[in-house]
N, C-alpha and C positions, 0 to 999 in steps of 0.2 A: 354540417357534420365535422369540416375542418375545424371550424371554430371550437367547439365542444372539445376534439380531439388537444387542442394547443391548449384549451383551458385546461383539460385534465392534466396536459406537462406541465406547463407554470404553475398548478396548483402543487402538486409533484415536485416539484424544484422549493417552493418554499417551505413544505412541511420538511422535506432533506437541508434546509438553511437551521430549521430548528432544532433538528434531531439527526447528527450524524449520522451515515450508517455503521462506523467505527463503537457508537456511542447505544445503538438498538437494544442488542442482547443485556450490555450494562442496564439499562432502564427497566426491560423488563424485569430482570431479577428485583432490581430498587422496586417497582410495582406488588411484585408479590410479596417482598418484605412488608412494605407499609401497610397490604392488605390485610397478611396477618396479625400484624400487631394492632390494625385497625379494631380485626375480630376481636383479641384477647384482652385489648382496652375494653371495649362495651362488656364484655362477659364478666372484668372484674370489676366493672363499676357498676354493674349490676347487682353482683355478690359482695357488694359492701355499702349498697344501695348511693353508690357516686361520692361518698366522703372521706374513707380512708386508700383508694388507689389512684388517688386523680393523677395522672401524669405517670404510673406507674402501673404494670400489670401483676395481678396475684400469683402466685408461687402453685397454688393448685392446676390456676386455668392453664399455668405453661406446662405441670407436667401431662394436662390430659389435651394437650395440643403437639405433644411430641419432644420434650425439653429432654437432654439427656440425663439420664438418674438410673445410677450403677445399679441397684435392685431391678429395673425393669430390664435393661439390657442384659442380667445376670438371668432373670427369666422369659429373654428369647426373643426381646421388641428389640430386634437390630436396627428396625428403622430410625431410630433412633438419635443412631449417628448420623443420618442425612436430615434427618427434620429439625433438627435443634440448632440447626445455621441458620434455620426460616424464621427463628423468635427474638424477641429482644425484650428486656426487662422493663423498660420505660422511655418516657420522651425523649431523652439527654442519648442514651444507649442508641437507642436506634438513628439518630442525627449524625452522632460524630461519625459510626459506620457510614450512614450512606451517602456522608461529604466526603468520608477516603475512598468511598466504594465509587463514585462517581468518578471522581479524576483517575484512580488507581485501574478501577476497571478497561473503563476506554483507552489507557495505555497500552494492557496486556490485549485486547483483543485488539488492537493494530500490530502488535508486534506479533501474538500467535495465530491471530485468526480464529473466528468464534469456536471452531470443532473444538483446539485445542482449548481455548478460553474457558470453553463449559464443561470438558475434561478435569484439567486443573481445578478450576472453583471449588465443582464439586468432590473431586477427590482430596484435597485438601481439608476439605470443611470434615470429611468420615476421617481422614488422618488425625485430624485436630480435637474431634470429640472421643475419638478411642484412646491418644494419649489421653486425654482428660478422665477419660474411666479408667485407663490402669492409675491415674495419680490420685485421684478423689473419688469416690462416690455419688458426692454431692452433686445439686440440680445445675445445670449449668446450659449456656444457652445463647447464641449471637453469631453474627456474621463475621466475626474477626479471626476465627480462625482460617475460613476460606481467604480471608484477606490479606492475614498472612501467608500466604498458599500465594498470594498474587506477587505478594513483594521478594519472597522465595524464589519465584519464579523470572521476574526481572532484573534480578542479581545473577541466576543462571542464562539466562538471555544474554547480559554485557560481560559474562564472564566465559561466552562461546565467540566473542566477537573478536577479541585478542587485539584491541586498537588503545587509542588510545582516548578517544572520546567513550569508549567504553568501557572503559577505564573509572574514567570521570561518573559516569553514568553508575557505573555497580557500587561505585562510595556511597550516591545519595541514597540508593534502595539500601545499604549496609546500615547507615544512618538511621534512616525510617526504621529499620529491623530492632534495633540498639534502641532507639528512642519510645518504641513501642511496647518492648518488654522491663525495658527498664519503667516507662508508667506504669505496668502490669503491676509493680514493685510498691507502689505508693500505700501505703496504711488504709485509707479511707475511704477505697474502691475496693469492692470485693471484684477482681479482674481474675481468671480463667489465664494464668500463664502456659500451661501445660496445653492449652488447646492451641494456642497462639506457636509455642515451639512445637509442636507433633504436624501443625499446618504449616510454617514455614518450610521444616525439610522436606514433607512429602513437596508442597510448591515449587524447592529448589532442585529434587531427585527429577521430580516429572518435567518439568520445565526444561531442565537438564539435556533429558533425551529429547523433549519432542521436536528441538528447532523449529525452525522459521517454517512456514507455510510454500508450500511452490506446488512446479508440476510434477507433482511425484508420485506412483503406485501410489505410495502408503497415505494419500490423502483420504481415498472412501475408507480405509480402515477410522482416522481419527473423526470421521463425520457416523459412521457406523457408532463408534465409541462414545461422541457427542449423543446421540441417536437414545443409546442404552440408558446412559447415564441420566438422560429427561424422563425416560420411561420407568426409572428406578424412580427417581426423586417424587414422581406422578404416584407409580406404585406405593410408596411409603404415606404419603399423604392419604391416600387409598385406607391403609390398614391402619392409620391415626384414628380416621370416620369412624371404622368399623369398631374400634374400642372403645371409640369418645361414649363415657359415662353419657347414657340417655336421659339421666336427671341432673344432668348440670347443667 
């Protein structure tokens, strides 16, 4: 029974060698991205019988997977702005997110600690698709707003610490910030800047207030808050189902 017990630790110990626990929550979110976009590949290479979307998903399947598109939101599908951080348009789109998402993630959820981590994300990502409908109408869709929400949020992080390595620290996320919208800027990328700016501030406002993680009262409130926030984001997905066109 010793035996079993020590293998269960050591077994224990090397799967935590593979996958931080800093690194958890970042992974799953990466999981359920790749899932959907998993979904919304087969669906449009289905509906274009695998020739014309290889590597790219169709414009129909994202808006009946939840993509933001001012018409719908103008008639009453709020979920909208939570589910259209879960899609991405094609191979390239969803790589480059979830190589920033991977480092950028595990940053912020050592620095805030998951409650706040899954706070932020998410309130970011609804920041960043509502700018996006008051600037466009148009379908829009990807994890970069929540992502800027992150970088947002890590600029408000070294901009509470009043050091000087923190200092240092707020330039590079200013950097990433700059360098981000300014690609937004390129001609030959239809890139979602408006989602990217309406997600960094909310990232920088929230981040802002939430500080660092400790023993404090106010921790069950942001684990509560974390709490709501999955039960939204489950809910929305919920009411996607229940609209998903039954003949597509």
């Amino acid at each position: 029974m010793g035996r079993k017990y020590s293998q269960r630790v050591a077994g224990g110990a090397a799967v935590a060698g593979f996958v931080p626990p800093t690194h958890f929550t970042t992974l799953i979110l990466l999981l359920v991205n790749f899932a959907l976009f998993a979904a919304t590949l087969i669906l449009s290479l289905k509906k274009s019988e695998g020739v014309e979307s290889l590597g790219s998903v169709d414009g129909y399947v994202l808006l009946n997977f939840g993509a933001k598109f001012g018409p719908a939101l103008q008639a009453g599908q709020w979920w909208r702005l939570i589910t259209a951080g879960f899609l991405h348009g094609g191979v390239f789109h969803i790589l480059m997110n979830s190589w920033v998402m991977y480092d950028l993630g595990a940053q912020v959820e050592q620095a805030y600690g998951t409650s706040r981590f899954l706070v932020l994300y998410l309130v970011a990502g609804v920041a960043g698709f509502w700018a996006s409908a008051w600037w466009s109408p148009a379908l829009s869709i990807g994890a970069s707003a929540s992502l800027f929400g992150l970088i947002g949020a890590m600029i408000a992080y070294h901009t509470r610490s009043h050091s000087w390595q923190g200092a240092q620290m707020k330039s590079v996320y200013v950097r990433w910030a700059i360098y981000g919208l300014l690609f937004g800027l390129l001609p030959m990328f239809s890139i979602d800047n408006a989602a990217h700016i309406g997600g960094l501030a909310a990232g920088f406002g929230l981040g802002y207030l939430a500080g660092e993680p400790g023993p404090r009262a106010s921790e069950w409130l942001w684990r509560l808050a974390a709490g709501f926030a999955v039960l939204i984001a489950l809910a929305s997905f919920g009411l996607v189902w229940l609209s998903f066109p039954r003949g597509a």
